[in-house]
N, CA and C atoms as an extended XYZ file, in Angstrom:
234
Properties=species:S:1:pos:R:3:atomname:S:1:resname:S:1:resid:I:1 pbc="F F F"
N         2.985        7.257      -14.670 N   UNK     1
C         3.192        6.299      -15.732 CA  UNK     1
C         2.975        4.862      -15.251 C   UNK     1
N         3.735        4.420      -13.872 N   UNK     2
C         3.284        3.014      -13.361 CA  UNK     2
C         1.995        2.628      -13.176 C   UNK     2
N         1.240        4.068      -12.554 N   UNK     3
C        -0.373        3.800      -12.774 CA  UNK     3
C        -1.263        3.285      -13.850 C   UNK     3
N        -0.686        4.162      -14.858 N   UNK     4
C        -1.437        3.748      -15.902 CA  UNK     4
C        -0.754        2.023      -16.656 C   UNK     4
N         0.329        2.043      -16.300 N   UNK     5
C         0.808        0.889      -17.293 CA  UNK     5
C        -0.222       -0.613      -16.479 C   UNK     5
N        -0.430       -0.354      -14.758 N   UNK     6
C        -1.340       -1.283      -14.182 CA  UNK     6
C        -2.382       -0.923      -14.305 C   UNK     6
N        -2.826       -0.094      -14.611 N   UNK     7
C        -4.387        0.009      -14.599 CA  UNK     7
C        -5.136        0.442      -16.074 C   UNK     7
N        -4.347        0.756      -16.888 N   UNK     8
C        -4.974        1.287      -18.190 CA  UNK     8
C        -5.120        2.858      -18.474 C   UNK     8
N        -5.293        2.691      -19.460 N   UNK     9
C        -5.078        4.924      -20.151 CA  UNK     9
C        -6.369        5.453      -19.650 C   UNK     9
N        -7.076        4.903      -19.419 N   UNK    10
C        -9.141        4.838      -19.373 CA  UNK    10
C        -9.054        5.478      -17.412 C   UNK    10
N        -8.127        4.887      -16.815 N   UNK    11
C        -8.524        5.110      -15.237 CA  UNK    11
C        -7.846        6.477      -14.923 C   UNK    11
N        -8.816        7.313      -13.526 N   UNK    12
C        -8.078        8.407      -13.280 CA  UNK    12
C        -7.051        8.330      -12.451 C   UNK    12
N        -6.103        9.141      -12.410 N   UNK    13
C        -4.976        8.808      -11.713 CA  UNK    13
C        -4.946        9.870      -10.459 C   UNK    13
N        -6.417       10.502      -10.402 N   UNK    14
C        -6.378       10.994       -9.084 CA  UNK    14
C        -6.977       10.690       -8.093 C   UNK    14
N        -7.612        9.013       -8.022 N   UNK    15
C        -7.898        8.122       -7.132 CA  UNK    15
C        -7.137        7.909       -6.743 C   UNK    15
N        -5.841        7.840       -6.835 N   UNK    16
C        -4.755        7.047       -6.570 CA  UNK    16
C        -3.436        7.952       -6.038 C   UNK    16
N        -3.119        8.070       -5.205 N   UNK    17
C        -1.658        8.781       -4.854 CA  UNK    17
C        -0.883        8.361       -3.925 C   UNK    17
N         0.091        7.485       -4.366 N   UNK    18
C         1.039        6.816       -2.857 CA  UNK    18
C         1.749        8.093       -2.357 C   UNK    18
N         1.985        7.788       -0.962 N   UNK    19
C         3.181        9.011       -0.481 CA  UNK    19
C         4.117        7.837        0.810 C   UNK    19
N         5.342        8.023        0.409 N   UNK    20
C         5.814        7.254        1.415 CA  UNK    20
C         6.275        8.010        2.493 C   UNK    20
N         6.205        7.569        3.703 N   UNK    21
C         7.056        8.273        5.104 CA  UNK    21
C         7.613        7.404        5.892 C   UNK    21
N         8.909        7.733        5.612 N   UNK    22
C         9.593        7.010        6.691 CA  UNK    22
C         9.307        7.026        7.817 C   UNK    22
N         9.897        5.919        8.905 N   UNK    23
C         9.816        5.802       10.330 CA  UNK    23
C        10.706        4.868       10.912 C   UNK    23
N        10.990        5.100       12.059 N   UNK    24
C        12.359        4.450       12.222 CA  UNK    24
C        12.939        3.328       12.277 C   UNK    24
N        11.944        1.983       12.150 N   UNK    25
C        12.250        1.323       12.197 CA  UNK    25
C        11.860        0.644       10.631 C   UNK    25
N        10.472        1.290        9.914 N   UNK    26
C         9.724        0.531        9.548 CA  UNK    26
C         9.351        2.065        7.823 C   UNK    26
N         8.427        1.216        6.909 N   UNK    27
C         7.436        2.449        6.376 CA  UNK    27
C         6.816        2.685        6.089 C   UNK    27
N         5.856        3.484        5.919 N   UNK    28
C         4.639        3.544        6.023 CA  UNK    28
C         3.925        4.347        4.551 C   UNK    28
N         3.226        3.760        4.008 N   UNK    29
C         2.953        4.085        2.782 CA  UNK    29
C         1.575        3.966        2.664 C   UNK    29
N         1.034        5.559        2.134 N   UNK    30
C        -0.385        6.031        2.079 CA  UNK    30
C        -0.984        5.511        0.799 C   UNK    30
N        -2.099        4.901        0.607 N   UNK    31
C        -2.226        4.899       -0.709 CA  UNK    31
C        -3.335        5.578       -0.899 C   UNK    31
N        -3.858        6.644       -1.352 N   UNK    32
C        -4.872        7.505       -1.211 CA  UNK    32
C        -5.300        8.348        0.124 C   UNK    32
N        -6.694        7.994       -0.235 N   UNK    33
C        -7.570        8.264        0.736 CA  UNK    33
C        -7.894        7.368        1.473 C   UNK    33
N        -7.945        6.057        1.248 N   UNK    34
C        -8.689        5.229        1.680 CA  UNK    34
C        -7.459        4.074        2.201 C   UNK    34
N        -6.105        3.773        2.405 N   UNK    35
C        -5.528        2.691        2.647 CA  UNK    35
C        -4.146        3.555        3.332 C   UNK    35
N        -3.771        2.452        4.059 N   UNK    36
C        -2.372        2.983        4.864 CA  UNK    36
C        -1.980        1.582        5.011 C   UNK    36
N        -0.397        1.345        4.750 N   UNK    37
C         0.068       -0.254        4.678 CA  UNK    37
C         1.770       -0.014        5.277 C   UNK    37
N         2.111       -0.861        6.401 N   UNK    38
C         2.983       -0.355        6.695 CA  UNK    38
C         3.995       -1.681        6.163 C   UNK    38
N         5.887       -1.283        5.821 N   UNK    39
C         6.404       -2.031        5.297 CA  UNK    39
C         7.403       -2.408        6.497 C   UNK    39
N         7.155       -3.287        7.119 N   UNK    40
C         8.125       -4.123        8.262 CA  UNK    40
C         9.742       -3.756        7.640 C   UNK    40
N        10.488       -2.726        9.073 N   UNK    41
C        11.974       -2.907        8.032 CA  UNK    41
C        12.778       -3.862        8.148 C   UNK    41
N        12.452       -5.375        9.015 N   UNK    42
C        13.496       -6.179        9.101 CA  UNK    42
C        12.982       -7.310        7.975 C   UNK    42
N        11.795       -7.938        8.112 N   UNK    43
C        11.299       -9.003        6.679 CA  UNK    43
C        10.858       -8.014        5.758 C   UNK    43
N        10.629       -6.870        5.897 N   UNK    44
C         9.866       -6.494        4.239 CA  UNK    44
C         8.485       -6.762        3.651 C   UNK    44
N         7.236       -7.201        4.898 N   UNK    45
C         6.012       -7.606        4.750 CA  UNK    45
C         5.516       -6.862        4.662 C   UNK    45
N         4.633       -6.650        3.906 N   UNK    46
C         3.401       -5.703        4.167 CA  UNK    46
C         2.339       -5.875        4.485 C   UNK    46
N         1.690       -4.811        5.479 N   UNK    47
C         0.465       -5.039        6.247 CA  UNK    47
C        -0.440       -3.946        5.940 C   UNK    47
N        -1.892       -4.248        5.827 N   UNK    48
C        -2.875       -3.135        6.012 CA  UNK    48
C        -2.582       -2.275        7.218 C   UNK    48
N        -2.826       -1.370        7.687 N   UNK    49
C        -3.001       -0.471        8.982 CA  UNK    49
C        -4.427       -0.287        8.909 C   UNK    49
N        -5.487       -0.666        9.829 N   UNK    50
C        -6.672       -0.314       10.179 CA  UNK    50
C        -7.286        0.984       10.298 C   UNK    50
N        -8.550        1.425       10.119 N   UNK    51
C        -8.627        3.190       10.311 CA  UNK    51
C        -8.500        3.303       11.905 C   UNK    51
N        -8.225        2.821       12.529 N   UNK    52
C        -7.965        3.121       14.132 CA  UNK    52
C        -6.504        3.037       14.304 C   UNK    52
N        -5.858        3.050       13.422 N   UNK    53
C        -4.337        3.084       13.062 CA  UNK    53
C        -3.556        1.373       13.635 C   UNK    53
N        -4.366        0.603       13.770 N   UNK    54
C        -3.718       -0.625       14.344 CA  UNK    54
C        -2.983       -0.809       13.040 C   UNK    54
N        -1.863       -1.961       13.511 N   UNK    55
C        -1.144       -2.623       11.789 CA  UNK    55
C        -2.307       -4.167       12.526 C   UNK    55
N        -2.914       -4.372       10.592 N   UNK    56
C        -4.023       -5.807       10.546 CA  UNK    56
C        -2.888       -6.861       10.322 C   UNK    56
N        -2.313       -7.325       11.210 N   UNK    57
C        -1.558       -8.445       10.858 CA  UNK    57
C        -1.969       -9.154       10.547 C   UNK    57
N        -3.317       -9.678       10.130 N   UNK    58
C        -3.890      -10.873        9.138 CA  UNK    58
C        -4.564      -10.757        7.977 C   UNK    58
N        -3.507       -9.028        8.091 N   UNK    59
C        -3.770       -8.651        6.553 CA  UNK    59
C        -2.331       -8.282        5.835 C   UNK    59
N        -1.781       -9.450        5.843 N   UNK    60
C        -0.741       -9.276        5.269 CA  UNK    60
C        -0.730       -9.554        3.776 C   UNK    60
N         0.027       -8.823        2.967 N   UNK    61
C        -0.024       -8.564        1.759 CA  UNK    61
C         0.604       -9.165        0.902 C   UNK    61
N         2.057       -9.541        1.588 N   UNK    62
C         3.235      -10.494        0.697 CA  UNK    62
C         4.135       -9.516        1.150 C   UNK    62
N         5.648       -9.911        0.456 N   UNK    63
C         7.001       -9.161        0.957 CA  UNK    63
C         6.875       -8.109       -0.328 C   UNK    63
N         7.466       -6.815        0.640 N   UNK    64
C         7.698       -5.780       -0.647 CA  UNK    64
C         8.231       -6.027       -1.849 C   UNK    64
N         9.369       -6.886       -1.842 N   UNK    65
C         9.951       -7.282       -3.286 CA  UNK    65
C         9.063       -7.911       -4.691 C   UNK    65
N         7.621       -8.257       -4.121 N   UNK    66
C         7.004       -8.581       -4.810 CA  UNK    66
C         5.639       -8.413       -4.812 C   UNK    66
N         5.083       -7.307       -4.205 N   UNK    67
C         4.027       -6.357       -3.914 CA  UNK    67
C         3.824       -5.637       -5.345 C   UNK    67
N         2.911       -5.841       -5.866 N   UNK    68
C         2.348       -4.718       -7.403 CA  UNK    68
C         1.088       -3.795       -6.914 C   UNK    68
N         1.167       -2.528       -7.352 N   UNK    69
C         0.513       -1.203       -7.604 CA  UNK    69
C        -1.066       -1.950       -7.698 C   UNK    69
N        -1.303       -2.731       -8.000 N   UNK    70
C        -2.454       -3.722       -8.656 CA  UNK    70
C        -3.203       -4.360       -7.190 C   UNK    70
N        -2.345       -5.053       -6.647 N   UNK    71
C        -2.276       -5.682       -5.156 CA  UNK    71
C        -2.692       -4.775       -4.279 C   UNK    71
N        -1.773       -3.248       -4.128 N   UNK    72
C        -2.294       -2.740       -2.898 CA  UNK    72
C        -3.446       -1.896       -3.484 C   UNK    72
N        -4.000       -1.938       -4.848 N   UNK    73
C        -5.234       -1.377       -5.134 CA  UNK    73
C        -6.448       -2.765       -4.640 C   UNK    73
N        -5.998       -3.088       -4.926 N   UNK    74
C        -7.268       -3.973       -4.487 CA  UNK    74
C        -6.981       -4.667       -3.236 C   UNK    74
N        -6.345       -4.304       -1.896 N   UNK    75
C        -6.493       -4.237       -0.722 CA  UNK    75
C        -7.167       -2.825       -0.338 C   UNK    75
N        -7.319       -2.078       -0.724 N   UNK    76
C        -8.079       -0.789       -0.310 CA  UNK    76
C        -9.305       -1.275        0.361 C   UNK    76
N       -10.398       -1.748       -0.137 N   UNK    77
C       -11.393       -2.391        0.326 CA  UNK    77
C       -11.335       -3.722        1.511 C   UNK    77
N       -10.187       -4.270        1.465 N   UNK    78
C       -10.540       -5.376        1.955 CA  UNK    78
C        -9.907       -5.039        3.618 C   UNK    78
């Protein structure tokens, strides 16, 4: 339902599948196929993770509290 309310009735919603996994300090949240963004557990930032699994710290996203479904779709590419 959050999918569609950001993206419209028209888009498929099987591009798209977050899965979260915890970790012990921190979490790490899949967004498809194509993006991995990890959520810092002491500020709450979010970062791209690189396909070589680095975290892109100069790809930071903003603090989770104000991160939209919209945002980490269109970090996929970048």
């Amino acid at each position: 339902m959050a999918f569609r309310q950001e993206f419209g009735q028209d888009e498929s919603t099987s591009v798209m599948e977050m899965t979260v996994h915890p970790m012990e300090e921190h979490i790490q949240l899949n967004v498809g196929p194509r993006a991995t963004f990890l959520v810092d557990g002491e500020t709450g930032l979010v970062f791209k993770i690189g396909s070589g699994g680095r975290v892109r710290y100069e790809k930071c996203i903003g603090q989770v509290s104000g991160v939209t479904g919209r945002e980490l779709y269109r970090w996929l590419w970048w």
